[in-house]
C-alpha positions as CSV (number, residue, x, y, z in Angstrom):
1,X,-0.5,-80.1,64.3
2,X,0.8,-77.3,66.7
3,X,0.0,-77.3,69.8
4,X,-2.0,-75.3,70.7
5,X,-3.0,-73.5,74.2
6,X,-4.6,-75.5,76.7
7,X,-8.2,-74.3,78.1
8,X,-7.2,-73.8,81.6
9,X,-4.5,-71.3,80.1
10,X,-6.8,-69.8,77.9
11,X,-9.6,-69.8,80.8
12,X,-7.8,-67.0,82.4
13,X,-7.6,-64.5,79.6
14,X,-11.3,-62.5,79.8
15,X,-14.4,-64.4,78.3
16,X,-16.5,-63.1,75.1
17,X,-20.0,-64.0,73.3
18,X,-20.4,-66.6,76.5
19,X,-23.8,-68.4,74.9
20,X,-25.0,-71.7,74.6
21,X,-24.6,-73.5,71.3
22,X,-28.7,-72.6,70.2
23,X,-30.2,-75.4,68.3
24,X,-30.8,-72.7,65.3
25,X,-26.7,-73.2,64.8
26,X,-27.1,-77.2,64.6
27,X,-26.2,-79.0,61.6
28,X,-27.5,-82.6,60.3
29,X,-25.4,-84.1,62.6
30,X,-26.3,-82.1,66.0
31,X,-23.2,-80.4,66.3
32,X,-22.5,-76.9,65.7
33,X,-22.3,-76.0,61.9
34,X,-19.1,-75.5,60.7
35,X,-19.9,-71.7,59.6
36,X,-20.9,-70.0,62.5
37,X,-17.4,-71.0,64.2
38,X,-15.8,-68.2,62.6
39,X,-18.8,-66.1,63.7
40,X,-18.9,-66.6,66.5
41,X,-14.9,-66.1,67.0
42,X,-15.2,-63.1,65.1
43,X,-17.7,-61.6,67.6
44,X,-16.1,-62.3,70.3
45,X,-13.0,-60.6,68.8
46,X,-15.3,-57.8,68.0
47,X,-16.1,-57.7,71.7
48,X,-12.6,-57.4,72.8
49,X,-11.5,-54.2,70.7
50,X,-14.5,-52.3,72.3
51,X,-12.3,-51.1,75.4
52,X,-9.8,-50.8,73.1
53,X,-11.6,-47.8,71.3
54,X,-13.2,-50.0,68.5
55,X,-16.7,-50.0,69.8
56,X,-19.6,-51.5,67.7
57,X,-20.9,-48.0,67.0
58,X,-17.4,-47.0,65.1
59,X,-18.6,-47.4,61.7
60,X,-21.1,-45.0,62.2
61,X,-19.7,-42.6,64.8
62,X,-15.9,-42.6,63.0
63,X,-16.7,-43.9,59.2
64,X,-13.9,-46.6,60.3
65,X,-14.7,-50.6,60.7
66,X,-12.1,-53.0,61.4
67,X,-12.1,-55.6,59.2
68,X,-10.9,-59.1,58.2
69,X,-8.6,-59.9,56.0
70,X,-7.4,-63.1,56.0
71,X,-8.2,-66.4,58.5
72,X,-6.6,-69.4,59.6
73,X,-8.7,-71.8,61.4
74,X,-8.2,-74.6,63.2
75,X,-11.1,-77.0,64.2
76,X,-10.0,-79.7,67.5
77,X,-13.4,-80.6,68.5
78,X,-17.0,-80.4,68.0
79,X,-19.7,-78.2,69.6
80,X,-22.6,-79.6,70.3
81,X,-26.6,-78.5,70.7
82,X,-26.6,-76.8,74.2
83,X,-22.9,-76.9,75.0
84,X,-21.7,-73.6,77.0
85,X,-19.2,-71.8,74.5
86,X,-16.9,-68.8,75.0
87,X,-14.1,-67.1,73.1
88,X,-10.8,-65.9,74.1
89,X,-8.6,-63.1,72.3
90,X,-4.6,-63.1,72.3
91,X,-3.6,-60.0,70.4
92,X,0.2,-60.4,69.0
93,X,1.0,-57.6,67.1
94,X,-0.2,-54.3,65.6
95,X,1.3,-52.5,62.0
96,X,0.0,-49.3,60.7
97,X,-2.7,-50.5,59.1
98,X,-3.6,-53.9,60.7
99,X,-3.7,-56.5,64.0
100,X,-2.5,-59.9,64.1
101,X,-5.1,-61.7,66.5
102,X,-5.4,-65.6,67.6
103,X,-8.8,-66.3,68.5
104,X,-10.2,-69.6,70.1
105,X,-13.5,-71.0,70.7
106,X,-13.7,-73.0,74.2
107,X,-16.2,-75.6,74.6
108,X,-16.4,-74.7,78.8
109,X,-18.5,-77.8,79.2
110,X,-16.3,-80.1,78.4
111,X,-13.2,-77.4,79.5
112,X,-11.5,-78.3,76.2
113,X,-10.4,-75.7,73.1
114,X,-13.1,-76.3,70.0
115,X,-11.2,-74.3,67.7
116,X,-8.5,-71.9,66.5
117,X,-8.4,-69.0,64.5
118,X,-6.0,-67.1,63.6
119,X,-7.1,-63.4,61.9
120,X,-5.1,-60.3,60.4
121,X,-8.0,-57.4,60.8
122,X,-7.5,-54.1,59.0
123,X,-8.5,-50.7,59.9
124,X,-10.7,-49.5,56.7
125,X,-12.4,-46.0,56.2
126,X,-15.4,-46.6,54.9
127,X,-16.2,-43.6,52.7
128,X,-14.1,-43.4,50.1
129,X,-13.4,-47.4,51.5
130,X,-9.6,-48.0,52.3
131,X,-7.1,-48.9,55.0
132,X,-6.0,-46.1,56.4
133,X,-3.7,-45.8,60.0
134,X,-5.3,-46.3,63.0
135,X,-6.3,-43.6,64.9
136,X,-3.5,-42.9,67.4
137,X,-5.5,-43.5,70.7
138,X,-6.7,-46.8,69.4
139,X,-2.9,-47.8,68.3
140,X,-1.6,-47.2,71.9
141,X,-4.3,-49.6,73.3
142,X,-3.7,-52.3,70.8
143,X,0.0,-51.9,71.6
144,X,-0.4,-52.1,75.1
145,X,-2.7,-55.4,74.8
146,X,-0.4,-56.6,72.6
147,X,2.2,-55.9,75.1
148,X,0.0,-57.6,78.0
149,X,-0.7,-60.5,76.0
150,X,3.1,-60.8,75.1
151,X,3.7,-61.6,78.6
152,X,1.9,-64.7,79.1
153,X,3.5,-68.1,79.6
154,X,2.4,-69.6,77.6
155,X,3.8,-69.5,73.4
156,X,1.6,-68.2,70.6
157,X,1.3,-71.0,68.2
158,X,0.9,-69.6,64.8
159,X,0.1,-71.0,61.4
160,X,3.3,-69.1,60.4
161,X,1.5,-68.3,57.2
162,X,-0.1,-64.6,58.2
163,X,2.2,-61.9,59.1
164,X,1.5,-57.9,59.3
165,X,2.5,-55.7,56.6
């Protein structure tokens, strides 16, 4: 297994969908159920690309939506009923048409990474629906994230099987 970022570097990049693990999210086993992970990663990478000119309201106010498609994920240790949870975004690239992303889910009770994720989102027009460039103001903030993200010390661990096109 790669290794992956530890949570005081990660604890340093801004927090998103900061929440308690609600007992509605339980499984069987009183931990968090293996599908809202990628939830709740995906909403807090949904968070992130607000001030970056992809606000909630885009869909509706531009006919545009940025979308997923394809995921790695990584699970390194369970949520629990209760436990504080946040997510972290590392952007690492940008192509026309798409982001390359790494998401993680950090269990900040126990100050440990929960899990990985890595995503390549699309931007999509939604009427007639496909990928289309994105909009130019929106491409020279992913590029500067991408940029501020780039200079980090830490590495980018990858899956190395995702890759922009």
């Amino acid at each position: 297994m790669p290794d992956h970022p530890t949570y005081e570097q990660l604890a340093g990049l801004p927090a998103y969908s900061v929440q308690p693990v609600p007992i509605a999210f339980e499984d069987n086993n009183g931990q968090l159920n293996v599908r809202h992970y990628l939830g709740i990663g995906s909403e807090g990478l949904d968070e992130s690309l607000v001030d970056l000119g992809i606000a909630h309201n885009w869909p509706i106010k531009e006919g545009l939506a940025c979308l997923a498609a394809q995921h790695v994920v990584t699970y390194l240790h369970e949520l629990h009923t209760g436990d504080r949870m946040s997510v972290r975004v590392r952007l690492l690239g940008r192509s026309e048409r798409a982001l390359h992303a790494l998401v993680f889910v950090l269990d900040d009770t126990h100050q440990r990474v929960a899990t990985v994720f890595e995503e390549i989102g699309l931007c999509v027009r939604l009427d007639p629906r496909g990928t289309e460039p994105w909009p130019r103001e929106v491409a020279e903030a992913i590029d500067a994230r991408v940029a501020e993200h780039a200079a980090l010390d830490w590495p980018a661990v990858t899956s190395g099987t995702l890759t922009l096109r």
